[in-house]
Residue frames as a rotation matrix with the C-alpha (Angstrom) as fourth column:
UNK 1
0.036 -0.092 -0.995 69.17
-0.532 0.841 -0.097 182.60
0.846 0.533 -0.018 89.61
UNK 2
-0.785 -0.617 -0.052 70.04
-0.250 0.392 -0.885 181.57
0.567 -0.682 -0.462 93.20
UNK 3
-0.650 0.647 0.397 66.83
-0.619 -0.148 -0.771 182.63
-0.441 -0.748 0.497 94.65
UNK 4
-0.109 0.859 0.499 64.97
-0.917 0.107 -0.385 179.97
-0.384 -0.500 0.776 91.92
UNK 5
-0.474 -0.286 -0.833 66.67
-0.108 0.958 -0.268 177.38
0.874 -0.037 -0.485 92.63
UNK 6
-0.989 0.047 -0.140 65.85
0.145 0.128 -0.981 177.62
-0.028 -0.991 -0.134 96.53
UNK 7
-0.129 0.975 0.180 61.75
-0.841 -0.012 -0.540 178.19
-0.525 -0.221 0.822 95.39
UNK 8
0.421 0.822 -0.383 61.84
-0.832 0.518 0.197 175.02
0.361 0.236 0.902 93.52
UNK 9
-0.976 -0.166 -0.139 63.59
0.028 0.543 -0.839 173.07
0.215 -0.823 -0.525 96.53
UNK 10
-0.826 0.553 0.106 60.87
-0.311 -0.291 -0.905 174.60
-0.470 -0.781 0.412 98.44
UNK 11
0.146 0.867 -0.476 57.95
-0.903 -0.079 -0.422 174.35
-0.403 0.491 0.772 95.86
UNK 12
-0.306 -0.295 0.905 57.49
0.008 0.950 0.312 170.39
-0.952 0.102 -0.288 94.76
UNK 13
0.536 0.478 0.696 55.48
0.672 0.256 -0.694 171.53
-0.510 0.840 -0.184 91.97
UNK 14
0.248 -0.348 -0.904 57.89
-0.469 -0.859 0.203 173.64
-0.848 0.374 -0.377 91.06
UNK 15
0.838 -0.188 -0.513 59.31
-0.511 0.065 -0.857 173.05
0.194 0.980 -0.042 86.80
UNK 16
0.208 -0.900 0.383 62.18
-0.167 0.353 0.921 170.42
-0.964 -0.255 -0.077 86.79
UNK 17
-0.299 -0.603 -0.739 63.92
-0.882 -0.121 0.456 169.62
-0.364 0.789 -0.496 83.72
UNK 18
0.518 0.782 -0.348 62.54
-0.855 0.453 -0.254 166.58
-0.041 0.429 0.903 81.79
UNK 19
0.113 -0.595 -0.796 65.54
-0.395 0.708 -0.585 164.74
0.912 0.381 -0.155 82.09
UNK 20
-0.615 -0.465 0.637 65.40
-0.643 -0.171 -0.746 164.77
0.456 -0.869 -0.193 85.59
UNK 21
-0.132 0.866 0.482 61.98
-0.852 0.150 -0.502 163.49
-0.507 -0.477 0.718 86.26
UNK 22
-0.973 -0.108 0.204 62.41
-0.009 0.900 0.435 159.26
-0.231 0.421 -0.877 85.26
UNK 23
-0.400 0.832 -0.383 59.05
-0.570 0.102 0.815 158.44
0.718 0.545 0.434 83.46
UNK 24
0.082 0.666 0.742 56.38
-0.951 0.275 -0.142 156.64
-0.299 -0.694 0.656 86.06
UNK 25
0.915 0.311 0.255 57.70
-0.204 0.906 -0.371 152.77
-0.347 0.288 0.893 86.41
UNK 26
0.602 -0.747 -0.282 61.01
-0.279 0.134 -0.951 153.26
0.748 0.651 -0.127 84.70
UNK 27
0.043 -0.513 0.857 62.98
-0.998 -0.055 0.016 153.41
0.039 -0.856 -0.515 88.73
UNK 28
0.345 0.250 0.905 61.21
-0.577 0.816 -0.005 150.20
-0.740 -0.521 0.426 89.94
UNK 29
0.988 -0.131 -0.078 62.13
0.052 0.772 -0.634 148.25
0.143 0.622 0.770 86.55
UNK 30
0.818 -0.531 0.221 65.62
-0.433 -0.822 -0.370 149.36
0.379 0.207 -0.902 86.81
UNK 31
-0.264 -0.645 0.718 66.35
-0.960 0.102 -0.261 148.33
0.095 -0.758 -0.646 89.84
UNK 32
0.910 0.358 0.208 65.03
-0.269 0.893 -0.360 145.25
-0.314 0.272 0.910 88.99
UNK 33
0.860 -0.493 -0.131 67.62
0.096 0.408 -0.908 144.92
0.501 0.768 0.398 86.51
UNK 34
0.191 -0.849 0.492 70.26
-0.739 -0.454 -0.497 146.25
0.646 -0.269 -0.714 88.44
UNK 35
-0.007 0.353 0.936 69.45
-0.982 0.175 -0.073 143.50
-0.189 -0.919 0.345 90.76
UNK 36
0.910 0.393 0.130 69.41
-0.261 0.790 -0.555 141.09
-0.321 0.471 0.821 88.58
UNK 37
0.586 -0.808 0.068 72.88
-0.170 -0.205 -0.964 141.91
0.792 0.553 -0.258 87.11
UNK 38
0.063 -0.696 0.715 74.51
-0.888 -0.367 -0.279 141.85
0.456 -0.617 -0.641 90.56
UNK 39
0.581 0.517 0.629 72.88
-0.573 0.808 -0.136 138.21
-0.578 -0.281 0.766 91.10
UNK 40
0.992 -0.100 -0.077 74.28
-0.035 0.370 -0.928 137.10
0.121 0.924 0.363 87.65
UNK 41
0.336 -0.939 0.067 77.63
-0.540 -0.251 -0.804 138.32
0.772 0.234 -0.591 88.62
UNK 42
-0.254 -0.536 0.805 77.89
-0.905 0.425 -0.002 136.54
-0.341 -0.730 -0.593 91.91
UNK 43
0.623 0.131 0.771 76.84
-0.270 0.961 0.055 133.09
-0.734 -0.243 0.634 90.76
UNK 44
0.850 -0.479 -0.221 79.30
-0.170 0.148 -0.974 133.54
0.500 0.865 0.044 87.83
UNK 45
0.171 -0.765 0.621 81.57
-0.816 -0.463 -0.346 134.26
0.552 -0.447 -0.704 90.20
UNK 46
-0.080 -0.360 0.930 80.93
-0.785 0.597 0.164 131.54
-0.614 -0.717 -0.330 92.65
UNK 47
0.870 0.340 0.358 80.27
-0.184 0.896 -0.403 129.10
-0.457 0.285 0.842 90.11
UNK 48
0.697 -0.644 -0.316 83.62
-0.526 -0.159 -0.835 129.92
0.488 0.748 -0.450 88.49
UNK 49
-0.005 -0.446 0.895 84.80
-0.993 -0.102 -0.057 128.82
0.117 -0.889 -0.442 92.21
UNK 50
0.269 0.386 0.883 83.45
-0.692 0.715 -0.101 125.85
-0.670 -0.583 0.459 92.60
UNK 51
0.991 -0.128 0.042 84.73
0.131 0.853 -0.505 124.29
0.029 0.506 0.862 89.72
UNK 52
0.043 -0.997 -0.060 88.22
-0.444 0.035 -0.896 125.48
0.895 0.065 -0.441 90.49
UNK 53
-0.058 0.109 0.992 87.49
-0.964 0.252 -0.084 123.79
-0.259 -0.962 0.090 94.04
UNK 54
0.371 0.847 0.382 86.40
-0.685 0.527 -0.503 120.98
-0.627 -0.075 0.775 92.42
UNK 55
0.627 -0.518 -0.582 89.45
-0.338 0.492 -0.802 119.85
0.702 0.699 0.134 90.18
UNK 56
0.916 -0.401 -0.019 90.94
0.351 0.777 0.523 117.06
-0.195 -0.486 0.852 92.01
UNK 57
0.699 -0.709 0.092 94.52
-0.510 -0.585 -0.631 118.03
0.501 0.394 -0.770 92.52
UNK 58
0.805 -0.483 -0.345 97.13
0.348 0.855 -0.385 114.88
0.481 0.190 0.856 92.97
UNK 59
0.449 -0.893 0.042 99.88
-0.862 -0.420 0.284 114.85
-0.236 -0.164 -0.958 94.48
UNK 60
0.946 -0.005 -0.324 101.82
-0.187 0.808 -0.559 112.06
0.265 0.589 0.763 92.47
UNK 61
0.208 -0.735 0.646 104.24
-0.826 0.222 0.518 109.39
-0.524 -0.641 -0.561 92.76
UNK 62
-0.042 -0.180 -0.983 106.45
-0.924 0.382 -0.030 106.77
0.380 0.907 -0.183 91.37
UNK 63
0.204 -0.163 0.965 105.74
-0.653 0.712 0.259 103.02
-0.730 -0.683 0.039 92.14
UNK 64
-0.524 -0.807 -0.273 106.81
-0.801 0.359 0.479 100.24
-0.288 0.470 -0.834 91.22
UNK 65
0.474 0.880 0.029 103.91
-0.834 0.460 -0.303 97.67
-0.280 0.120 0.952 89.55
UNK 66
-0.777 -0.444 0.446 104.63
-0.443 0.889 0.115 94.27
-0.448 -0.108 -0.888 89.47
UNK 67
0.481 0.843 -0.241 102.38
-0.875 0.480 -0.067 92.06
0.059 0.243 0.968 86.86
UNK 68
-0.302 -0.463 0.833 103.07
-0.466 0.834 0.295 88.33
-0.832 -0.299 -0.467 87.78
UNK 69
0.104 0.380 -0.919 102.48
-0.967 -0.179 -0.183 86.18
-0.234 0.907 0.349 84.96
UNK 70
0.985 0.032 0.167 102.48
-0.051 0.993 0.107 82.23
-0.162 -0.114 0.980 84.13
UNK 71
0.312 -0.917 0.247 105.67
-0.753 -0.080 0.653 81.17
-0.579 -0.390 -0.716 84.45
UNK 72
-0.517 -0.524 -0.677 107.64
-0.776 0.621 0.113 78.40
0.361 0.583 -0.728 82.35
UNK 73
-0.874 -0.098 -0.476 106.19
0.040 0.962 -0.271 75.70
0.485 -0.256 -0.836 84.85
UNK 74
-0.610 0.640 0.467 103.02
-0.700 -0.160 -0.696 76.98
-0.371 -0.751 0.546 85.70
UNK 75
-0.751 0.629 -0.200 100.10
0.465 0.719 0.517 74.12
0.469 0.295 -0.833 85.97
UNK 76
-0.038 0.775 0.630 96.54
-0.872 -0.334 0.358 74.64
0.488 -0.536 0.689 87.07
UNK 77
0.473 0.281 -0.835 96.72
0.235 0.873 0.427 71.28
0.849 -0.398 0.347 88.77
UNK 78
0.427 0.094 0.899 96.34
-0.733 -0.546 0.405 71.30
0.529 -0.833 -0.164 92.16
UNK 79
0.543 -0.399 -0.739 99.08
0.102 0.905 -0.414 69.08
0.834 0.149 0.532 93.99
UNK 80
0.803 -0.122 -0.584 101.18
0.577 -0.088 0.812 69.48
-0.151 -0.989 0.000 97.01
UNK 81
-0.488 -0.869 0.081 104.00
0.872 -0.483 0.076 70.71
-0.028 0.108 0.994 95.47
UNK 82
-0.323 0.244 0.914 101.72
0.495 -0.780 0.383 73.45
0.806 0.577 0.131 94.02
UNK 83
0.857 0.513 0.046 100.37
0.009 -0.105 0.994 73.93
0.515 -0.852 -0.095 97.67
UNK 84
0.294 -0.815 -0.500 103.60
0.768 -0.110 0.631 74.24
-0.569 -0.569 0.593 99.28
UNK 85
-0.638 -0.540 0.549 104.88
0.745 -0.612 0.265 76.45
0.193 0.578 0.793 96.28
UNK 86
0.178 0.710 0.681 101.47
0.385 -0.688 0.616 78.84
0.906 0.153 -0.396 97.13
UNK 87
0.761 -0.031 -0.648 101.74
0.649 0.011 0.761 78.70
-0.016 -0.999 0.028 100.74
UNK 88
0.282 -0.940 -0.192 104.74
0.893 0.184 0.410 80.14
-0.350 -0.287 0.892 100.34
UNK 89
-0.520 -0.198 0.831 104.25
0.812 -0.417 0.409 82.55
0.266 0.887 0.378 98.22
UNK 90
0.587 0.735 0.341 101.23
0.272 -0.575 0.771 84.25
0.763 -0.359 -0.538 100.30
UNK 91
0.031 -0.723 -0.690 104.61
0.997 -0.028 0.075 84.06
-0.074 -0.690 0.720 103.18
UNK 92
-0.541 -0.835 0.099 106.36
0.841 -0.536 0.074 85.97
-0.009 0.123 0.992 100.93
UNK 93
-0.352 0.141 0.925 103.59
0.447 -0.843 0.299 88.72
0.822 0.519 0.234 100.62
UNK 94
0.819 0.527 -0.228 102.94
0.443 -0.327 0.835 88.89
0.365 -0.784 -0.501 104.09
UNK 95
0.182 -0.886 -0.428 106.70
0.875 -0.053 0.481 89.71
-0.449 -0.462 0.765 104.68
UNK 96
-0.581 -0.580 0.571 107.01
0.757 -0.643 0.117 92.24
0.300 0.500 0.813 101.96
UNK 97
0.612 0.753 0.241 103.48
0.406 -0.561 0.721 93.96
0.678 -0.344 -0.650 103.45
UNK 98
0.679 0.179 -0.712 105.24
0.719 0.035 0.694 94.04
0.149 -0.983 -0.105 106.75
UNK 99
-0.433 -0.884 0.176 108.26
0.898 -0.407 0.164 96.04
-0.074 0.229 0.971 105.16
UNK 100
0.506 0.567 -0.650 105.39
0.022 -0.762 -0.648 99.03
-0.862 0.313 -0.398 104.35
UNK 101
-0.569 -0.645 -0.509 107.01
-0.239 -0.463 0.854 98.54
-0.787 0.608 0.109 100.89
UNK 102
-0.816 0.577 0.043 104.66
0.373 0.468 0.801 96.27
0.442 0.670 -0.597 99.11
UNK 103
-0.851 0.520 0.073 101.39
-0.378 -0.510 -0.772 98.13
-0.365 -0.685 0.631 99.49
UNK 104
0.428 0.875 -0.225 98.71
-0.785 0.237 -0.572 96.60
-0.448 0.422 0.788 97.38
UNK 105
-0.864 -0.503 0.014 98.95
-0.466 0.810 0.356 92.72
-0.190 0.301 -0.934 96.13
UNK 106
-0.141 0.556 0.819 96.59
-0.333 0.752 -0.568 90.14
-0.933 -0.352 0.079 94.98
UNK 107
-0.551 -0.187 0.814 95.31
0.356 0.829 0.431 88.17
-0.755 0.527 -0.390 92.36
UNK 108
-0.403 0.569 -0.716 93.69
-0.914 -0.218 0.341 88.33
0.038 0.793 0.608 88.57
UNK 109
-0.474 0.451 0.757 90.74
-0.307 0.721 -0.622 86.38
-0.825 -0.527 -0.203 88.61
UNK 110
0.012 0.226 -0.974 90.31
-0.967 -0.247 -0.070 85.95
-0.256 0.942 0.216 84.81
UNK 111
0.539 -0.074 0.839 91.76
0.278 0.956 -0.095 82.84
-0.795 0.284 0.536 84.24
UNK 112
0.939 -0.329 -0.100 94.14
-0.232 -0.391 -0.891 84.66
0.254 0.859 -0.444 81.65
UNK 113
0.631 -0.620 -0.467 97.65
0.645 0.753 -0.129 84.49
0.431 -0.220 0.875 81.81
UNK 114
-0.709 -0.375 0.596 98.27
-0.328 -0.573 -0.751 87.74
0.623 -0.729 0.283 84.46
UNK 115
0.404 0.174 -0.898 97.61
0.687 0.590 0.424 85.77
0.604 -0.788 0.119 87.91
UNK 116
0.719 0.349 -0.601 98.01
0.683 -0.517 0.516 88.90
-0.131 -0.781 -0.610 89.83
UNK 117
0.584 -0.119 0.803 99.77
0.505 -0.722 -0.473 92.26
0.636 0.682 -0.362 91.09
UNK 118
0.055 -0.650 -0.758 102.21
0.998 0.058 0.023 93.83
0.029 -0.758 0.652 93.12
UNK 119
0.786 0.236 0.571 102.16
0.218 -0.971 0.102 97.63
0.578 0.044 -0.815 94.09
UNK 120
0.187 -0.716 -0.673 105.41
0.980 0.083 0.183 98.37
-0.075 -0.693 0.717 95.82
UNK 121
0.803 -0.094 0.589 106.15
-0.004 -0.988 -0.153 102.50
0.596 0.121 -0.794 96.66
UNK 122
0.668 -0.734 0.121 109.84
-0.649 -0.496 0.577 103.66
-0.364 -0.464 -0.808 98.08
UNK 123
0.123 -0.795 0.595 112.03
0.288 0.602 0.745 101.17
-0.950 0.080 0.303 96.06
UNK 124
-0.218 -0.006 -0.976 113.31
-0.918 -0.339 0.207 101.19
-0.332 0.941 0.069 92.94
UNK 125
0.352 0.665 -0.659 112.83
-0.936 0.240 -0.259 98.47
-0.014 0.708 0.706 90.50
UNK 126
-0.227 -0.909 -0.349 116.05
-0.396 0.413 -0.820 96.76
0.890 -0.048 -0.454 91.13
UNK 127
-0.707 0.212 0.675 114.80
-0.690 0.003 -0.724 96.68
-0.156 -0.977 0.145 95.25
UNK 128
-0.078 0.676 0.732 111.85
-0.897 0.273 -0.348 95.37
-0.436 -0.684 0.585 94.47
UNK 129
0.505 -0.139 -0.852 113.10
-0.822 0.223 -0.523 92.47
0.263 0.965 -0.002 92.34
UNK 130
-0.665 -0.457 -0.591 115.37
-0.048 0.815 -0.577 91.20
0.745 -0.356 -0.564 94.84
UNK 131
-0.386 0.743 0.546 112.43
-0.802 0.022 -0.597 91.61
-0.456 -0.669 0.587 97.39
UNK 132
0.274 0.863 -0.424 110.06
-0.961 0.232 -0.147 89.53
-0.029 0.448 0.894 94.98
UNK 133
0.011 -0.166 -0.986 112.62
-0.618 0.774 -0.137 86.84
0.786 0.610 -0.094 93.76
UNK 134
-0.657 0.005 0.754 112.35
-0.735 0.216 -0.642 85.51
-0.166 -0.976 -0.138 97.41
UNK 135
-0.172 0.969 0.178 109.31
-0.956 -0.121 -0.266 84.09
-0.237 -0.216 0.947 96.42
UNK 136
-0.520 -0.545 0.658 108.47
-0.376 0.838 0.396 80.54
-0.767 -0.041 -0.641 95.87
UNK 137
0.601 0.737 0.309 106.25
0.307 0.145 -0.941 80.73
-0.738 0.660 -0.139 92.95
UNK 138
0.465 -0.679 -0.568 108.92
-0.758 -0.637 0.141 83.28
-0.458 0.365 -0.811 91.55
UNK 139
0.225 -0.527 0.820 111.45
-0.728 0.469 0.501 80.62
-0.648 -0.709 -0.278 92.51
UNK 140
-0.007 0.212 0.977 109.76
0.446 0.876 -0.187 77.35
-0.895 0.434 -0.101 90.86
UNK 141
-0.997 0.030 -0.068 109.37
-0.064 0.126 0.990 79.13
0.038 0.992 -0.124 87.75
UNK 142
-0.456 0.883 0.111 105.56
0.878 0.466 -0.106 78.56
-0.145 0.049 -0.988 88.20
UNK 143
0.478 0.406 -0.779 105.21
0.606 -0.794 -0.043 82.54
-0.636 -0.451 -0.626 88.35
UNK 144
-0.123 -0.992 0.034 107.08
0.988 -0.126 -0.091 84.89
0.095 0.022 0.995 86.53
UNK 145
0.572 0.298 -0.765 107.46
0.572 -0.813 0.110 88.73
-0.589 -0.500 -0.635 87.47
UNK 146
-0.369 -0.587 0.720 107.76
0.836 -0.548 -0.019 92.07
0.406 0.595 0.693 85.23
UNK 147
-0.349 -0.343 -0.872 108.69
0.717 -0.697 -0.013 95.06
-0.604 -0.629 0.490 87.05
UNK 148
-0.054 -0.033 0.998 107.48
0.846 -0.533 0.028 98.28
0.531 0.846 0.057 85.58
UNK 149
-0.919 -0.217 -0.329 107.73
0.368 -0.771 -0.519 102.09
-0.141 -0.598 0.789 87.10
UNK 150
-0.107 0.935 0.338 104.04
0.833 -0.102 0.544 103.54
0.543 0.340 -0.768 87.46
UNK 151
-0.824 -0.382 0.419 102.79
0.329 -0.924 -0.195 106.75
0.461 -0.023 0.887 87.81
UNK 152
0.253 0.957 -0.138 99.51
0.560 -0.028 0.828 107.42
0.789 -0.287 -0.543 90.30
UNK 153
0.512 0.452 0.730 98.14
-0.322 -0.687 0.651 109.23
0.796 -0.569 -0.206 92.79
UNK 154
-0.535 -0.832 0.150 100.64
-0.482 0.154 -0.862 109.47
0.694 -0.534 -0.484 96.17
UNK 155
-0.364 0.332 0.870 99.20
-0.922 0.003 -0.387 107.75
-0.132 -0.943 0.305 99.20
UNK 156
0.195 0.253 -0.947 97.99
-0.369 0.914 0.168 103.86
0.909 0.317 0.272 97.89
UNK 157
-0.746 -0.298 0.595 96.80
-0.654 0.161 -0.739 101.61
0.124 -0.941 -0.315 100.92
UNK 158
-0.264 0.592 -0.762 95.34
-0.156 0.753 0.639 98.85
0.952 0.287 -0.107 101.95
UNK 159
0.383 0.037 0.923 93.49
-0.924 0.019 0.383 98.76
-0.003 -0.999 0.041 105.44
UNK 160
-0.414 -0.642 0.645 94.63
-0.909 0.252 -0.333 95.99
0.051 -0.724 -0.688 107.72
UNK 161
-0.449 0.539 -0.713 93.20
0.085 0.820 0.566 92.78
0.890 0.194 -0.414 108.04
UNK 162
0.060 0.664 0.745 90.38
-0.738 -0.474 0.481 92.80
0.673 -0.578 0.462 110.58
């Protein structure tokens, strides 16, 4: 038995078993597939990545959201008082900017009756209340301000004026 195994090493034409010998074509398709399968599995793979790369991932924070609203005495009529009472009022948001507490401010341009917004981050609600009532729009009554806690994304900013 030993000796013919070692003649049909030696001999190519020697008798192999039929299972042994793949049919002419079957190899080359194979490895196709096999190839094909290992392809399939990495882009599952990296595509599985890329959308876990790709969920946005917050770090959150509470601010405080001022909505200003008409006030008991608000007029559209443009008058000095109302001009002195604005003037003043843009003061007060340049002061609370300068605190880094009031980060985001400005106006609704609807013509409705919310006339604008306050974004304030490191106070509480109470803080930023007595911060606000400073104001002279507050003040006159021409304004009034409701405080609410808001939940968003950490880091809100407004560049500098240029």
């Amino acid at each position: 038995m030993f000796a013919s195994r070692i003649a049909r090493r030696a001999d190519p034409r020697a008798e192999r078993p039929l299972h042994s010998i793949p049919p002419s074509g079957i190899l080359p398709r194979m490895r196709k597939i096999l190839a094909a399968t290992i392809l399939s599995v990495a882009c599952t793979a990296l595509a599985a990545d890329a959308r876990q790369q790709a969920e946005p991932k917050y770090e959150m924070t509470t601010y405080v959201l001022g909505l200003l609203v008409k006030g008991p005495n608000w007029t559209a009529e443009s008058t000095p008082e109302t001009k002195r009472i604005q003037e003043g009022h843009m003061a007060n948001i340049r002061k609370m900017a300068e605190t880094g507490r009031l980060v985001v401010a400005g106006p609704i341009s609807d013509g409705g009756d919310l006339r604008g917004i306050f974004i304030f981050q490191g106070v509480t609600i109470e803080e930023a209340r007595r911060m606000a009532e400073a104001d002279p729009a507050i003040e006159s009554g021409r304004l009034k301000l409701n405080l609410h806690p808001w939940f968003a994304a950490k880091g809100l900013k407004v560049d500098p004026p240029k």
